[in-house]
KETORMI-178260 format. One line per 3 residues: their letters; for each residue y, x negated, z negated of N, C-alpha, C. Coordinates in steps of 0.05 Angstrom, whole numbers. Atoms other than C-alpha are relative to their C-alpha. Example, Ala and Ser with C-alpha at 12.3 -4.5 7.8 and 13.67 -1.06 7.14 Angstrom:
as) -24/-18/0/-90/-246/-156/24/-18/0 ~ -24/16/1/-21/-273/-143/22/15/-14
END
This chain:
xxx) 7/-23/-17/443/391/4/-20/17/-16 ~ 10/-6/6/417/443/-26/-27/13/8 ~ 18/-6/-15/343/476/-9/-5/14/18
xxx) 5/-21/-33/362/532/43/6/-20/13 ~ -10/14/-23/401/481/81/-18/-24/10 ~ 9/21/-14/352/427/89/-27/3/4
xxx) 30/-12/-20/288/473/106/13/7/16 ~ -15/-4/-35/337/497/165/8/-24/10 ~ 2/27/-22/344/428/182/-26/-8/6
xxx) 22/15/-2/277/403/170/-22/17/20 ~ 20/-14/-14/248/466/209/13/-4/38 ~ -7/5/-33/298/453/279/-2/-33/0
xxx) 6/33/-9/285/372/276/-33/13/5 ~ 30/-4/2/210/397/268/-6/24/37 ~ -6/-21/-24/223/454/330/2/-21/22
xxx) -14/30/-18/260/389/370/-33/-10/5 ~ 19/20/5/202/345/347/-30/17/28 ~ 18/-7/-22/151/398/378/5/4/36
xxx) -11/-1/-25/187/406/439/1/-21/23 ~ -12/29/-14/196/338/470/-14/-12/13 ~ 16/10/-29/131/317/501/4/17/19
xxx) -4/-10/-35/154/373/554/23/-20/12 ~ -23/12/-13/218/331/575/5/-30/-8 ~ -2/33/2/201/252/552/-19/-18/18
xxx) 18/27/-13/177/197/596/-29/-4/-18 ~ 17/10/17/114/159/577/4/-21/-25 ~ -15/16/17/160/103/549/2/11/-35
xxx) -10/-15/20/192/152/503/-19/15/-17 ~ 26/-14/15/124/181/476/-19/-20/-12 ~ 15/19/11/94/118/465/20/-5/-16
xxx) -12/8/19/150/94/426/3/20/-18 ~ 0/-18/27/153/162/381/-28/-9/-10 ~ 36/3/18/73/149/367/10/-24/-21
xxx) -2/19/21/91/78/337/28/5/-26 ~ -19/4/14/152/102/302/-14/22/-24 ~ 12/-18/17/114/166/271/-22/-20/-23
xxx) 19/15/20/59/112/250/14/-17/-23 ~ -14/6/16/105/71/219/18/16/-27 ~ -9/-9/20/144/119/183/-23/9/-23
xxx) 18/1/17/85/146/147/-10/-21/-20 ~ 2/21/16/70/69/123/32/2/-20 ~ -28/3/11/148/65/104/7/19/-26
xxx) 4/-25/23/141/132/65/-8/-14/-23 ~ 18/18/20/84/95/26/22/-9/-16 ~ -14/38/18/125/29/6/16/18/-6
xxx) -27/-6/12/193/70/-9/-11/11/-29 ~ 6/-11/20/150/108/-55/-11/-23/-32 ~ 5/20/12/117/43/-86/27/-21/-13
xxx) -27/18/17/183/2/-90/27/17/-8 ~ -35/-13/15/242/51/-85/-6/18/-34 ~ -10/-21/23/213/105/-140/-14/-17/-21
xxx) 15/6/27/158/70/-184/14/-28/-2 ~ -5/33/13/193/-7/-181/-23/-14/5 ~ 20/22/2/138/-42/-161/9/-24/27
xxx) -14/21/-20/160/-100/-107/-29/0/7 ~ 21/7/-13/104/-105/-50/12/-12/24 ~ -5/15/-34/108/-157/12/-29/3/13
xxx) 31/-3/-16/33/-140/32/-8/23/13 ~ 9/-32/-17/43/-72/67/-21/8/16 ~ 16/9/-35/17/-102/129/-24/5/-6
xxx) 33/1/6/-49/-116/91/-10/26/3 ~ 15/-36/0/-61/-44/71/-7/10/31 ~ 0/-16/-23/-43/-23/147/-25/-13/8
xxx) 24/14/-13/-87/-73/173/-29/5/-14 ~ 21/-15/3/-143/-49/131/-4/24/7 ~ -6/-24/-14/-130/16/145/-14/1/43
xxx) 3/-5/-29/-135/2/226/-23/-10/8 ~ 18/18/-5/-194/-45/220/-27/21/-3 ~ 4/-17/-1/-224/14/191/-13/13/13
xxx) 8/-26/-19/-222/60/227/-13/-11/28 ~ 16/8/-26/-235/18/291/-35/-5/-4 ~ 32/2/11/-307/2/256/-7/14/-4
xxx) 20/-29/15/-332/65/226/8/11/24 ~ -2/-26/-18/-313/104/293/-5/-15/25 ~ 1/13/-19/-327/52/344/-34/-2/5
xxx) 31/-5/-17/-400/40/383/-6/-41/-3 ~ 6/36/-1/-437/-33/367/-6/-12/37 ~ 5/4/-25/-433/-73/431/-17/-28/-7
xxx) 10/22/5/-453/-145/442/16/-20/-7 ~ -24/18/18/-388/-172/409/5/4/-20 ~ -8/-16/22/-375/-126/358/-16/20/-19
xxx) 13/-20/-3/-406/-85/322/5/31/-15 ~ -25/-23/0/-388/-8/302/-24/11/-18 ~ 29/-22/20/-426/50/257/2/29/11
xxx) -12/-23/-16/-394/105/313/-8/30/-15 ~ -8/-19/14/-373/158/264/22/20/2 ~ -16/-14/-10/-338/218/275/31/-8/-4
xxx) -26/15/10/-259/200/283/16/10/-23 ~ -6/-11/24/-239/246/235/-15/-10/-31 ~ 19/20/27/-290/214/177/19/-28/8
xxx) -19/34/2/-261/149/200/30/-4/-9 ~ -30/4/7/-188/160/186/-3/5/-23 ~ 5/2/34/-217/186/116/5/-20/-9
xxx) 7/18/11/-244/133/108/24/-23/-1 ~ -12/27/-7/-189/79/132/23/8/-19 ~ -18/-4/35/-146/115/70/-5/4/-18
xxx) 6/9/28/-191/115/19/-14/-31/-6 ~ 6/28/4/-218/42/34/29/-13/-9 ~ -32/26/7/-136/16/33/6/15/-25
xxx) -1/-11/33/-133/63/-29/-16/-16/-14 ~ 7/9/18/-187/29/-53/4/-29/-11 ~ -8/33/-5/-164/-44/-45/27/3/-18
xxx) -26/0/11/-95/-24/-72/-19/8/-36 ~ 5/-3/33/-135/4/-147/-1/-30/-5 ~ 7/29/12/-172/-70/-143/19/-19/2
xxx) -28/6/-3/-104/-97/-135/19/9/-25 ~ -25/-3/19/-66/-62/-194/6/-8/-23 ~ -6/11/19/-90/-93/-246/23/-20/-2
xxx) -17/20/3/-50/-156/-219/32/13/0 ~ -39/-10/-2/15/-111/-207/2/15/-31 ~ -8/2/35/0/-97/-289/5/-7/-6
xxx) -7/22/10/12/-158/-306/26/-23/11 ~ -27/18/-19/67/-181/-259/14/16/4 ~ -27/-21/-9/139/-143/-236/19/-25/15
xxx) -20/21/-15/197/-169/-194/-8/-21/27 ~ 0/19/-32/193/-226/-144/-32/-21/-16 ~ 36/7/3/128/-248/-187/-27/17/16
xxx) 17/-19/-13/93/-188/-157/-3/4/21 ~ 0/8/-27/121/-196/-89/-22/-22/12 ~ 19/21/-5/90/-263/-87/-30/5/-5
xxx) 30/-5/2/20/-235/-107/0/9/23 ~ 9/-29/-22/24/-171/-56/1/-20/33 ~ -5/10/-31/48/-228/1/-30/-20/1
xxx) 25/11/-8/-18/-265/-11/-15/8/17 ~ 16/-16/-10/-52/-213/10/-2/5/26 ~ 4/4/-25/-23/-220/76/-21/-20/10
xxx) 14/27/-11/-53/-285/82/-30/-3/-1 ~ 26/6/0/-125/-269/58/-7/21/22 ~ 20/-19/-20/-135/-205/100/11/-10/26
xxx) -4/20/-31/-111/-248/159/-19/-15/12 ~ 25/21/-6/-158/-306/146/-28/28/8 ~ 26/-16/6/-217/-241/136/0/2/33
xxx) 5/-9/-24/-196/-214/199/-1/-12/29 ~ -4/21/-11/-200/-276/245/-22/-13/-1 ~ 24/10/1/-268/-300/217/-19/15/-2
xxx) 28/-20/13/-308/-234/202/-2/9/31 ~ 2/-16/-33/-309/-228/289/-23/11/4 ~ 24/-30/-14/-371/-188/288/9/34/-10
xxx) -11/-24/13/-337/-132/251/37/-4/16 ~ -23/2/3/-258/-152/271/-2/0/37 ~ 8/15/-22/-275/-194/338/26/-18/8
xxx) -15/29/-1/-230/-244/312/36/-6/14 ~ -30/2/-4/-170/-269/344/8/22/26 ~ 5/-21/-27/-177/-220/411/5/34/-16
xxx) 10/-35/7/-187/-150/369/-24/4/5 ~ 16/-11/-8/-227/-107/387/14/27/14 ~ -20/-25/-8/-209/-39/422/-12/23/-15
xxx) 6/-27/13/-207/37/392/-6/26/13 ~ 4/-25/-18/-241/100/399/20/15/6 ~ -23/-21/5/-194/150/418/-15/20/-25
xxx) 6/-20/21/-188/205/371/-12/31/1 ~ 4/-13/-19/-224/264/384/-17/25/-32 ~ 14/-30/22/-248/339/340/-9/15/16
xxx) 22/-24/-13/-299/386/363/-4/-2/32 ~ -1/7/-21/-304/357/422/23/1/29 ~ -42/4/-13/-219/358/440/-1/-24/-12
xxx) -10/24/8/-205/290/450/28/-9/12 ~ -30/3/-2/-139/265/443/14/-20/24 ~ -9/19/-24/-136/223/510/-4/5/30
xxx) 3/-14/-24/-146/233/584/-25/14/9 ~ 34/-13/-1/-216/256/571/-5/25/-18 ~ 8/-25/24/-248/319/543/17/16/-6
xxx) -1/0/-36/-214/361/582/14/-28/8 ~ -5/16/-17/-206/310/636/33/19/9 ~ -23/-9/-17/-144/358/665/16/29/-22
xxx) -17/-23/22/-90/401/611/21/0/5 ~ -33/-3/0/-30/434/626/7/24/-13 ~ -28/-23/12/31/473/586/22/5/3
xxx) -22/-10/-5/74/505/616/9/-19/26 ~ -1/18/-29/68/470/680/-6/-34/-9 ~ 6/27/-1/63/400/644/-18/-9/-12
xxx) 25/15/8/2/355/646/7/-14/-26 ~ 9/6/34/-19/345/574/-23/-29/-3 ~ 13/23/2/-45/264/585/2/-4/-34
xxx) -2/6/22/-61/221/521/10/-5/-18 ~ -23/3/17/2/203/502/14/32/-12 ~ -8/-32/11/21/283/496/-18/10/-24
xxx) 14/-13/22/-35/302/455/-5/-14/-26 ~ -6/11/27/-32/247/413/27/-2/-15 ~ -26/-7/19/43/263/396/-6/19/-22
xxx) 4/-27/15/22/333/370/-22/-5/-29 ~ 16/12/25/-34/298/320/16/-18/-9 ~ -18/16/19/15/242/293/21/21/-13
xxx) -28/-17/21/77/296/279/-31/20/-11 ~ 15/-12/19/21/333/248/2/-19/-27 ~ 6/11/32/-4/281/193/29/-14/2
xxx) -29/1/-2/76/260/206/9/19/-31 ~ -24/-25/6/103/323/176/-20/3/-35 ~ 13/0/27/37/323/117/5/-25/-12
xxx) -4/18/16/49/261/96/27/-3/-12 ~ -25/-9/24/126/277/78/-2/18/-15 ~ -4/-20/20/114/339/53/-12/-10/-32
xxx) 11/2/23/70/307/6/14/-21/-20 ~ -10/21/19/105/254/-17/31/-2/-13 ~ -21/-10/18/167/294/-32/-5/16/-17
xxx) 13/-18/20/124/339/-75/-3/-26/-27 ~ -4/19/15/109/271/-106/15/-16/-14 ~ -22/25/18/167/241/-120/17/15/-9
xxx) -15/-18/19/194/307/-143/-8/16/-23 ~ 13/-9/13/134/322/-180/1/-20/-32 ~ 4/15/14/106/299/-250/-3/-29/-1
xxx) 14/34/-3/78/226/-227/29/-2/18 ~ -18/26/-2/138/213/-188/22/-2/-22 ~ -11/6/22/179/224/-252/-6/-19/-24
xxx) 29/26/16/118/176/-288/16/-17/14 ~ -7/19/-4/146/130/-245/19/-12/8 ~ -17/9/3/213/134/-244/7/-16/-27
xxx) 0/14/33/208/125/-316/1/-26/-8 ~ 8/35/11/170/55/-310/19/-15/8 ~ -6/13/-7/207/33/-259/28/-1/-15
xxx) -29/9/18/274/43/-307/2/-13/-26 ~ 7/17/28/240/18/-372/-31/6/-1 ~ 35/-2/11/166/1/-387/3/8/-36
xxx) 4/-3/25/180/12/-458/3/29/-5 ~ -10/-33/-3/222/71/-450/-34/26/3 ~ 27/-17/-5/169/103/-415/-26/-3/-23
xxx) 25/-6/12/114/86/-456/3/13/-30 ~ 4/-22/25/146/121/-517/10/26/7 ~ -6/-20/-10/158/171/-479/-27/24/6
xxx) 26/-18/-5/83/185/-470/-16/-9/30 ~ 4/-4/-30/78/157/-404/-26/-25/-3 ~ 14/9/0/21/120/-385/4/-28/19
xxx) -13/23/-20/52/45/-356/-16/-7/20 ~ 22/9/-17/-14/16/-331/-10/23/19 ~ 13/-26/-17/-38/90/-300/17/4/24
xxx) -28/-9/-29/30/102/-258/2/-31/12 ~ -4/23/-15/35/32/-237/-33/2/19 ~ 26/4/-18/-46/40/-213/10/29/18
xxx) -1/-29/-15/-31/111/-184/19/-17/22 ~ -23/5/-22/34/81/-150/-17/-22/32 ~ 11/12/-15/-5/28/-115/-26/7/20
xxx) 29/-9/-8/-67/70/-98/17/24/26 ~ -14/-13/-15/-23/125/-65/24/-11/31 ~ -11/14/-20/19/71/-28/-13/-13/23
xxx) 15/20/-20/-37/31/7/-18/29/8 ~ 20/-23/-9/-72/106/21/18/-3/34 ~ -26/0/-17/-1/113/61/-4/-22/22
xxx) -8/7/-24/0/55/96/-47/-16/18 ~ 19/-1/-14/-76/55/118/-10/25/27 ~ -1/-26/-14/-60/120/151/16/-4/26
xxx) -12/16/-28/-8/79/186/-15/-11/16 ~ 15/20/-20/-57/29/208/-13/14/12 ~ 23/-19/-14/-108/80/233/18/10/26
xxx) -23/-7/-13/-46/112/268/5/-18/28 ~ -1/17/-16/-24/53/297/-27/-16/18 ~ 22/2/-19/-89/37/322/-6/6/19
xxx) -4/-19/-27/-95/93/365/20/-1/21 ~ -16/8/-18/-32/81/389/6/-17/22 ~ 0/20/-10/-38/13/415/-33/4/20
xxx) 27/1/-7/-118/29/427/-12/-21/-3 ~ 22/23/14/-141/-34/400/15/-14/-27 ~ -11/10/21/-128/-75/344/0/-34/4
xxx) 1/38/-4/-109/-152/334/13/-9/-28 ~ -16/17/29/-88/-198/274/30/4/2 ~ -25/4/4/-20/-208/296/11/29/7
xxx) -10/-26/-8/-2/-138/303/5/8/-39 ~ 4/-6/29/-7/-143/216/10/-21/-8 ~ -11/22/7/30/-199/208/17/7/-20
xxx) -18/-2/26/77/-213/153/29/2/12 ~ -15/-17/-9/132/-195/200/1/27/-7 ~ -2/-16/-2/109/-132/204/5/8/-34
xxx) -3/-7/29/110/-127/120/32/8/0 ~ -34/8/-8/180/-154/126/24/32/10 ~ -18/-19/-7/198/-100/176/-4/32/-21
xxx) -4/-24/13/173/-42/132/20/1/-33 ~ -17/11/27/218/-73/73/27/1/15 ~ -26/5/-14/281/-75/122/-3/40/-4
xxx) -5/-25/-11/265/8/138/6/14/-25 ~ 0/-19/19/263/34/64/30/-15/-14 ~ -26/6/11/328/-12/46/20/10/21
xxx) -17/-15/-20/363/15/106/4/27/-6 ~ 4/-31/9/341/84/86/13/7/-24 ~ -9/-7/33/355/82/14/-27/-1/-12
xxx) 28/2/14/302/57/-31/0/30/-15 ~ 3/-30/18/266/121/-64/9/24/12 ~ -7/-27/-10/283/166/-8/-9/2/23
xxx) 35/-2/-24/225/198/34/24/3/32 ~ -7/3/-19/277/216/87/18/-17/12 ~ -20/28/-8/320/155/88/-28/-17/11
xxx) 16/10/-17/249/118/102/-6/6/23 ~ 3/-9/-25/236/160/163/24/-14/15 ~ -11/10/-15/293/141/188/21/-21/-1
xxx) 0/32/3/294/69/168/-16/-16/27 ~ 26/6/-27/226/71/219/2/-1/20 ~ -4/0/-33/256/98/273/20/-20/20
xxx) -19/14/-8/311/50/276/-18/-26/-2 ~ 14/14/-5/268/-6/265/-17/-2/20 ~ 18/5/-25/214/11/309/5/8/22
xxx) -5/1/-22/250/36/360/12/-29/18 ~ -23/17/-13/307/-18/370/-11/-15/14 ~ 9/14/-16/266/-68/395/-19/1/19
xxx) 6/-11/-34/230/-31/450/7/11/10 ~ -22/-4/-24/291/2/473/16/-13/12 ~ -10/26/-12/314/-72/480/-17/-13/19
xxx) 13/18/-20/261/-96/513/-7/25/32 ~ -1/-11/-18/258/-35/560/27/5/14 ~ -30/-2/-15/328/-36/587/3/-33/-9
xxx) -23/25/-1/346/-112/581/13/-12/22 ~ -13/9/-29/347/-121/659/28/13/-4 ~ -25/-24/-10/410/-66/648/17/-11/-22
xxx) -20/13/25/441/-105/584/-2/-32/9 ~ -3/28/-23/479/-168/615/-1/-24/-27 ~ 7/11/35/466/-197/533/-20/-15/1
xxx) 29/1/3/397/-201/537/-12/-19/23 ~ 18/24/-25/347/-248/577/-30/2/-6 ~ 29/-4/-9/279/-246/599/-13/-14/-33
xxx) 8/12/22/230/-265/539/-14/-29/13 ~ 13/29/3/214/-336/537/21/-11/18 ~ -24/12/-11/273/-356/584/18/-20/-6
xxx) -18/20/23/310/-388/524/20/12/-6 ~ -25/-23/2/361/-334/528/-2/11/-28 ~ 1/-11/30/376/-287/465/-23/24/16
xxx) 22/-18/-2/308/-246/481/5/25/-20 ~ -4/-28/19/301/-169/458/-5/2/-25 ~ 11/-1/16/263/-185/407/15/-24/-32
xxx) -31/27/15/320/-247/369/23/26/-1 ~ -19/-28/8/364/-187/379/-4/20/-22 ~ -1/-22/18/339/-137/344/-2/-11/-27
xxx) 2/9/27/320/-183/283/29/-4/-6 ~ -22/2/21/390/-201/284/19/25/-2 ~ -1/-24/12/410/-127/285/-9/3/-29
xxx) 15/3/21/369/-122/227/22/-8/-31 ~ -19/3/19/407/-170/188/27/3/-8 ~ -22/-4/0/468/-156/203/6/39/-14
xxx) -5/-23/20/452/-85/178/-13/9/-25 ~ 0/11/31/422/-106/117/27/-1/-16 ~ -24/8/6/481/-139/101/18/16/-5
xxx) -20/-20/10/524/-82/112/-4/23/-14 ~ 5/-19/14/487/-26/80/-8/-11/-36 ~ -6/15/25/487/-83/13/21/1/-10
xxx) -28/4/10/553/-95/17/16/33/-5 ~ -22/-25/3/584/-19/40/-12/25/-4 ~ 11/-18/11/529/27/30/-24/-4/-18
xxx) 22/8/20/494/16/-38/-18/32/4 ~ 16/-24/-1/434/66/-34/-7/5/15 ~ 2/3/-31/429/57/41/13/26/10
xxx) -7/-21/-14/440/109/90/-2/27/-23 ~ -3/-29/12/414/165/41/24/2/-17 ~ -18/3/20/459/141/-14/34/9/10
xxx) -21/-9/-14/512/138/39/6/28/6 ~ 4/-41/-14/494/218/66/9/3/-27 ~ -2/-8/14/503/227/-7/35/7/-12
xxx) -24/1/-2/566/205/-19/30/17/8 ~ -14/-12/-21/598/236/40/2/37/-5 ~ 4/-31/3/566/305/22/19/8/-29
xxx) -26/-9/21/603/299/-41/30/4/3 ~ -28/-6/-5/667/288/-19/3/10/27 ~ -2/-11/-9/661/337/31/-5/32/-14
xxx) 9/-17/10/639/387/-15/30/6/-14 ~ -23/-6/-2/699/436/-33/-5/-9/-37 ~ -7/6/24/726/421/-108/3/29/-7
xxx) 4/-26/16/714/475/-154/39/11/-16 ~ -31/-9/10/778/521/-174/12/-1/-27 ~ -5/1/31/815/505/-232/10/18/-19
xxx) 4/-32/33/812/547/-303/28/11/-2 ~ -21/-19/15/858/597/-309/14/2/-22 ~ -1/-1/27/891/585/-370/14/30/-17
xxx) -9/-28/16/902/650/-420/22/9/5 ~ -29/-13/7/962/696/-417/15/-6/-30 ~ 1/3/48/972/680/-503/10/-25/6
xxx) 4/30/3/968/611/-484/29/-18/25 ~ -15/5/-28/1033/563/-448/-11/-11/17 ~ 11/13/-12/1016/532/-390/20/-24/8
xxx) -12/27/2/1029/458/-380/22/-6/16 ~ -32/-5/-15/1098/439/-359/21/14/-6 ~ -22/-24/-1/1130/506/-382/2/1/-30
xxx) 5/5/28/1165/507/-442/-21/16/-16 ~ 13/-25/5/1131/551/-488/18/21/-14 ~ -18/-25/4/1155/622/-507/-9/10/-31
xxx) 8/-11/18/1150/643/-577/11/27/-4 ~ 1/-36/4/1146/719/-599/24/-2/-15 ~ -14/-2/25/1205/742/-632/-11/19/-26
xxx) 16/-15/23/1186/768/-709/21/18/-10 ~ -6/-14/0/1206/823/-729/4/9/-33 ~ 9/-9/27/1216/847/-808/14/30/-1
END
């Protein structure tokens, strides 16, 4: 697709996108918040594993720094917890240049390691910022959470407070409305930027590595620099998630950062098409929707059974969705969905007209005619 045609898509999905808290449930608004947060993390990782090659299972970690974050620097010390109540805007700074900065002290080891050696580092990582966040309960508060400020600028806060009462266009503008309009915000900045990136110089740095470290490095490229850039830029990404998701949920907890959740952001960018910002988006939405549009309709799906029942629960479902479309976008669409869109656009694309061959010249099939000569 070339560039007129997919700023006239990207500007009526974006039109759509603004439109929709007038005519969606609360369901349906809560589930865009967690899918917008997620995609933004998913962005990240596609950019870390699909364009530079680096294999990470520790997404989660980043997010979960990221959300821990922000809940501390913008939260109020009580007598469980305690907070440094900082404007929310400083705090989301902050909760993507702290998971930025964890990902630099981190790259040395993704210097020295690649492949399913590097996985296995980045999945540690689940496991230490797990243990951190489980025992540091005056800062975390342990296995419980803690809860989050809402989000709030110049004294517009993004929840049923500050105004207490907002309507557009006849419809009340509650927390879940105004926090749509700030996620498709840093939504819509965080692709733009990271298709600038991966169409820019550094993400060509790191297609490079990820196709040859050698290559690249006589090429000029700097191995160790794009592999630290790749990882510093990825964990910015998905601390933006966690902050995101924070808000979303309004509190935070360990198992909300689990190595599931790593897992699931590694299912959304192979679904998508590794190395493709809009195949991750909507890797996210299918991920993070499926299984809370399963668990909100299962009384109406005669499949499904209450959770804990023993039945196939919403949540056994959607994982085995999952694999079952793993599986098939391995086997029948290498490249995932984008690779697939790709495909398709080719051979729908008309075939160019074939060359005219000269008048002077025969054309194939026909005998040829020679001049008669004349003396």
């Amino acid at each position: 697709m070339s560039d007129a045609p997919r700023k006239v898509v990207g500007l009526v999905l974006l039109l759509v996108a603004l439109a929709l808290p007038f005519v969606l449930s609360d369901f349906w608004l809560q589930t865009g918040l967690f899918v917008m947060a997620t995609a933004i993390g998913a962005v990240g990782l596609t950019l870390l594993v699909g364009v530079a090659g680096q294999l990470s299972l520790g997404h989660a970690a980043f997010a979960a720094i990221g959300a821990y974050v922000y809940a501390y620097t913008t939260g109020e010390s009580t007598t469980t917890v305690e907070g440094l109540g900082l404007p929310p805007l400083l705090g989301l700074v902050l909760a993507a240049l702290v998971a930025a900065g964890v990902g630099a002290a981190f790259s040395p080891v993704a210097g020295r390691l690649r492949g399913i050696y590097l996985g296995l580092a980045t999945l540690g990582l689940v496991f230490v910022v797990r243990h951190l966040l489980v025992n540091l309960d005056s800062w975390t508060g342990g296995f419980v959470g803690r809860s989050v400020e809402p989000f709030a600028v110049g004294g517009f806060s993004f929840s049923n407070r500050d105004p207490d009462y907002l309507a557009v266009a006849g419809v009340e503008f509650e927390g879940l409305h105004r926090l749509w309009y700030l996620f498709l915000l840093l939504a819509v900045a965080a692709i733009w930027l990271a298709a600038n990136i991966r169409g820019g110089r550094t993400g060509r740095a790191w297609a490079n590595v990820r196709d040859s470290e050698t290559a690249a490095a006589a090429m000029g490229v700097g191995v160790a620099g794009a592999k630290r850039s790749a990882f510093v830029v990825s964990s910015a990404y998905a601390g933006v998630a966690g902050a995101m998701l924070a808000l979303a949920y309004g509190r935070v907890a360990p198992d909300v950062f689990s190595l599931t959740a790593s897992v699931d952001y590694l299912v959304m960018i192979v679904l998508g098409g590794l190395g493709s910002v809009a195949g991750a988006v909507v890797g996210a939405v299918f991920v993070t929707s499926l299984p809370l549009v399963l668990a909100q309709y299962s009384s109406a799906l005669p499949f499904l059974a209450a959770p804990g029942s023993g039945g196939l629960d919403p949540s056994t479902a959607s994982r085995i969705v999952y694999g079952l479309a793993i599986i098939a976008v391995l086997v029948f669409l290498r490249g995932g969905l984008a690779g697939g869109a790709r495909r398709l656009r080719d051979r729908l694309r008309p075939a160019p007209p074939a060359p005219v061959p000269p008048a002077d010249r025969p054309v194939a099939g026909e005998p040829s005619r020679s001049k008669e000569t004349t003396r």
